[in-house]
C-alpha positions as CSV (number, residue, x, y, z in Angstrom):
1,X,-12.5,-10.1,-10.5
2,X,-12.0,-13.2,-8.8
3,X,-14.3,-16.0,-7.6
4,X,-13.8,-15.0,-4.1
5,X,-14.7,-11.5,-5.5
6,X,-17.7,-12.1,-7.2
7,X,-19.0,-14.1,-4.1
8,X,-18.5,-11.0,-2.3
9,X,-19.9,-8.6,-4.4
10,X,-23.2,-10.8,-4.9
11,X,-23.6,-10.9,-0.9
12,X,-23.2,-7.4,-0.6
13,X,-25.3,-6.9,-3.2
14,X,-28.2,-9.6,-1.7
15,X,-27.8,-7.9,1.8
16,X,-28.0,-4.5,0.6
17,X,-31.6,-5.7,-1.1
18,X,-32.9,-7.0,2.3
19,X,-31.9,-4.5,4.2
20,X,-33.5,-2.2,2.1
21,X,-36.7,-4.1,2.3
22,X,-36.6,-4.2,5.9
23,X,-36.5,-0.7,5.6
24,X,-39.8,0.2,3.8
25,X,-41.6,-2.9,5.5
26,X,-41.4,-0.4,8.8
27,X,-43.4,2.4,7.1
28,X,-46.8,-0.2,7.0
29,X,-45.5,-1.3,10.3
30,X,-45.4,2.2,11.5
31,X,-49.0,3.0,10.4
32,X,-50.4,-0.1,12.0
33,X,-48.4,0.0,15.4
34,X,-49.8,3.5,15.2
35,X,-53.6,2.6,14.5
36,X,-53.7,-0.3,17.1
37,X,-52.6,2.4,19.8
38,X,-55.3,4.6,18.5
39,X,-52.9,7.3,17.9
40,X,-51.7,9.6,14.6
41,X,-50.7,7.1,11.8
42,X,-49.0,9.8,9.7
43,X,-46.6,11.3,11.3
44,X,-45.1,8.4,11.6
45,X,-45.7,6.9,8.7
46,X,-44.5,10.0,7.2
47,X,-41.6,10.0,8.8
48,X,-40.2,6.5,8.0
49,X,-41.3,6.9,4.4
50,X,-38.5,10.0,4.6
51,X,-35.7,7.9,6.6
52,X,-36.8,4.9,3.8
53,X,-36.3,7.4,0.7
54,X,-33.3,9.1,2.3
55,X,-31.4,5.6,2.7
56,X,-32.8,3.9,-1.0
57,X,-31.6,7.4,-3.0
58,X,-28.2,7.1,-1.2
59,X,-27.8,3.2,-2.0
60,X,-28.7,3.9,-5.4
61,X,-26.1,6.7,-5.8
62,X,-23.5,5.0,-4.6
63,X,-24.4,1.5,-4.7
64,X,-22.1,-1.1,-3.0
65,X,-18.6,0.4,-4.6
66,X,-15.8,1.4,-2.4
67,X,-17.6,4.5,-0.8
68,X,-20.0,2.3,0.7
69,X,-17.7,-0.3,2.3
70,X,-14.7,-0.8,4.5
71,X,-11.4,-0.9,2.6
72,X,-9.3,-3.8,4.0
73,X,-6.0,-2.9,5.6
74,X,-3.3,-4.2,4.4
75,X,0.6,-3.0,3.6
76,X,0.2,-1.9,0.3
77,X,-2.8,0.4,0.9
78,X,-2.3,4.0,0.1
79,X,-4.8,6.7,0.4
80,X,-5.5,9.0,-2.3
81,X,-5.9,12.7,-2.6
82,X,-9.8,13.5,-1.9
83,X,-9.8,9.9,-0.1
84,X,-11.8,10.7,3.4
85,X,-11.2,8.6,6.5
86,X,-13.7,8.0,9.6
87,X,-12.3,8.1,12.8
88,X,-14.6,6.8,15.9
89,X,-12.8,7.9,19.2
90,X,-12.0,10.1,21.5
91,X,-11.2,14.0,20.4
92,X,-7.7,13.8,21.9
93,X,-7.2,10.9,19.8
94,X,-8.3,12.7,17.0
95,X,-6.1,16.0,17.7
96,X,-3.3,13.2,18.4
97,X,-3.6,12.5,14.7
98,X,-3.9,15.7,13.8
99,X,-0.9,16.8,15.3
100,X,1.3,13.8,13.6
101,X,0.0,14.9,10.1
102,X,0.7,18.6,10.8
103,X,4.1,19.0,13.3
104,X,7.1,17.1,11.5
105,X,8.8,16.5,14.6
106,X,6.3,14.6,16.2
107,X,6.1,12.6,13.0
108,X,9.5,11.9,12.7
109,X,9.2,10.6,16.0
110,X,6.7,8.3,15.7
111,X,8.4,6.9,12.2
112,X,11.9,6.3,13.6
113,X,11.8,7.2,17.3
114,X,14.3,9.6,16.9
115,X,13.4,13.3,18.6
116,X,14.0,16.4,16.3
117,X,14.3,19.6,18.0
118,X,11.2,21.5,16.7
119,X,12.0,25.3,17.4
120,X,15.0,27.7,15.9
121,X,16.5,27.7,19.0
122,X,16.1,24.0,20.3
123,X,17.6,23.0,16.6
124,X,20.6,25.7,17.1
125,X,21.2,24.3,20.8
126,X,21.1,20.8,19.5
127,X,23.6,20.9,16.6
128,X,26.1,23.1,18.7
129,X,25.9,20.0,21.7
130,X,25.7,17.5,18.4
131,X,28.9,19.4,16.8
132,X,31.0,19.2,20.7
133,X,33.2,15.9,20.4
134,X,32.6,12.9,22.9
135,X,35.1,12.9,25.6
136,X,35.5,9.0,26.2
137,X,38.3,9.7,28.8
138,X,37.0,10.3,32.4
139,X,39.2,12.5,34.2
């Protein structure tokens, strides 16, 4: 690792702390917004204890490795098989992807612009126009 690295790991590491701290200072929080209101203090109380225990197991699963942080884009990035990706959008944008990774012809497309017929018949039509010489003379 480098010093750039190690700088980053250690702030990810320092902020992950706080956060987490931030996160079970709410459960007294909770009990005394609760009691100052005169209402039920454990429901509450119970329930950030749960969202506090629910966050602190997962950080200490997983920690601050990759899973837990976005990977950087850059050109030599490739994903791997079981890698997962998020996508925040729109569901056409969505079945817009989906449609690239499963229909060659629309991923062809997008790679080199050029427009493969799709179909049995549009590819049959194509190569017999394809196969027809140019006529450059007009007559």
């Amino acid at each position: 690792m480098t010093i750039e690295s190690d700088d980053l790991a250690n702030l990810r590491d320092t902020t992950s702390k706080l956060l987490m701290g931030m996160l079970w200072v709410h459960v007294p929080i909770a009990v005394a917004a609760s009691m100052m209101r005169g209402t039920d203090w454990l429901m509450p109380a119970l329930l950030m204890a749960a969202f506090a225990i629910a966050a602190t197991a997962s950080w200490r699963l997983t920690g601050n490795g990759l899973s837990s942080h976005e990977v950087p884009s850059s050109d030599d990035f490739v994903l791997s098989a079981g890698d997962e990706i998020l996508l925040a959008g729109r569901p056409s944008a969505r079945r817009a992807l989906s449609t690239l990774l499963f229909v060659d012809s629309a991923l062809e497309y997008v790679l080199s612009g050029r427009r493969v017929p799709e179909s049995w018949i549009w590819r049959k039509l194509s190569r017999t126009r394809a196969e027809e010489p140019v006529s450059t003379t007009h007559s």
